[in-house]
N, C-alpha and C positions, 0 to 999 in steps of 0.2 A: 547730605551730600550737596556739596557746592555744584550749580547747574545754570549756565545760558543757555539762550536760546535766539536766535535772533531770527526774524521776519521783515517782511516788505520787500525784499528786491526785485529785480527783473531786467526786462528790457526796456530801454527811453532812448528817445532821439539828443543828441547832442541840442543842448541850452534848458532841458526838459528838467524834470522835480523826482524825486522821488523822498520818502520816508520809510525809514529803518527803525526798526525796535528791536529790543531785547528784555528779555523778560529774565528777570533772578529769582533765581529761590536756593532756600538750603544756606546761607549764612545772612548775616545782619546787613541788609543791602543799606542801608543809610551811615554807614561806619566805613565804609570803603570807596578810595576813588575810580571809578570805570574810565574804561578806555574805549575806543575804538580803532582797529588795525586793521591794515587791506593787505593780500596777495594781488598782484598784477599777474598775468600768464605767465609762466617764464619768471616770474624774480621773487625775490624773498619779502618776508613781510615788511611794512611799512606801518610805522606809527601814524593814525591819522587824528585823534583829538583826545583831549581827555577833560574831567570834570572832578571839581573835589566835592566829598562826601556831601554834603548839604548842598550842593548846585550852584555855589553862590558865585567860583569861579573858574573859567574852560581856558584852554588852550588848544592851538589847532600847527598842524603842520601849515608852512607857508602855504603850499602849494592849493590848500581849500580856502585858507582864510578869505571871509567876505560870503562864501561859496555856501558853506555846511556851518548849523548850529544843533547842536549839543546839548541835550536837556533829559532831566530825569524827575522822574514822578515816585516817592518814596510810598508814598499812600498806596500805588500799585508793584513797587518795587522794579519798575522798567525805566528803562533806558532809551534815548530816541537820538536819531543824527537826521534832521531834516537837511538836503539835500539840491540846491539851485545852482542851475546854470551849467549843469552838465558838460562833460568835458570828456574822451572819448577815453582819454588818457586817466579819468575815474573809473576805468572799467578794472573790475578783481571780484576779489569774494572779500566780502566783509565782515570781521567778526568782532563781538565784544567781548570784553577782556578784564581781570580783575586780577587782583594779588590776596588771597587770604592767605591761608599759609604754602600755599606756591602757585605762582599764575596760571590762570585756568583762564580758556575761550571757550564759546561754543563751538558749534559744527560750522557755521557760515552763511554766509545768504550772499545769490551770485546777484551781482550789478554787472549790466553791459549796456553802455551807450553807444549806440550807432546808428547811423541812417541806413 
């Protein structure tokens, strides 16, 4: 059974770090490319970066690029969105994301930047 998980979030003051993980198990994690996607309060999901199978290459919505990178560890089968320069408007639930044979996320992990 196909299963994320994701960890790390919380609360951080605007311009502050945080790091996110997701952890895979139940299919071939090094054969698939992950995602990461956010809810905002109030609005629908939003693509926020993705990586292809071997790590070798990411893509990021505008609005993080510079901000958040993107990295996965196949040896541990996780996933990670290191997270700089915080912005209030990064605040959602953040979850990872995959397509085996139909897109599965996890449950979420809440991120809220504010003073």
């Amino acid at each position: 059974q196909v299963q994320l998980v994701e960890s790390g979030g919380g609360l951080v003051q605007p311009g502050g770090s945080l790091r996110l993980s997701c952890a895979a198990s139940g299919f071939s994690f090094e054969d698939f490319w992950m995602f990461w996607v956010r809810q905002a309060p109030g609005q629908g999901l939003e693509w926020v970066s993705k990586i292809t199978p071997t790590g070798g290459s990411t893509c990021y919505t505008a609005s993080v690029e510079g901000r958040f990178t993107v990295s996965r560890d196949k040896a541990k089968n996780m996933m990670y969105l290191q997270m700089k320069r915080l912005k209030s408007e990064d605040t959602g639930v953040y979850y990872c994301s995959t397509h085996t044979n139909g897109a599965v996320r996890g449950p979420g992990t809440q991120v809220t930047v504010s003073s």
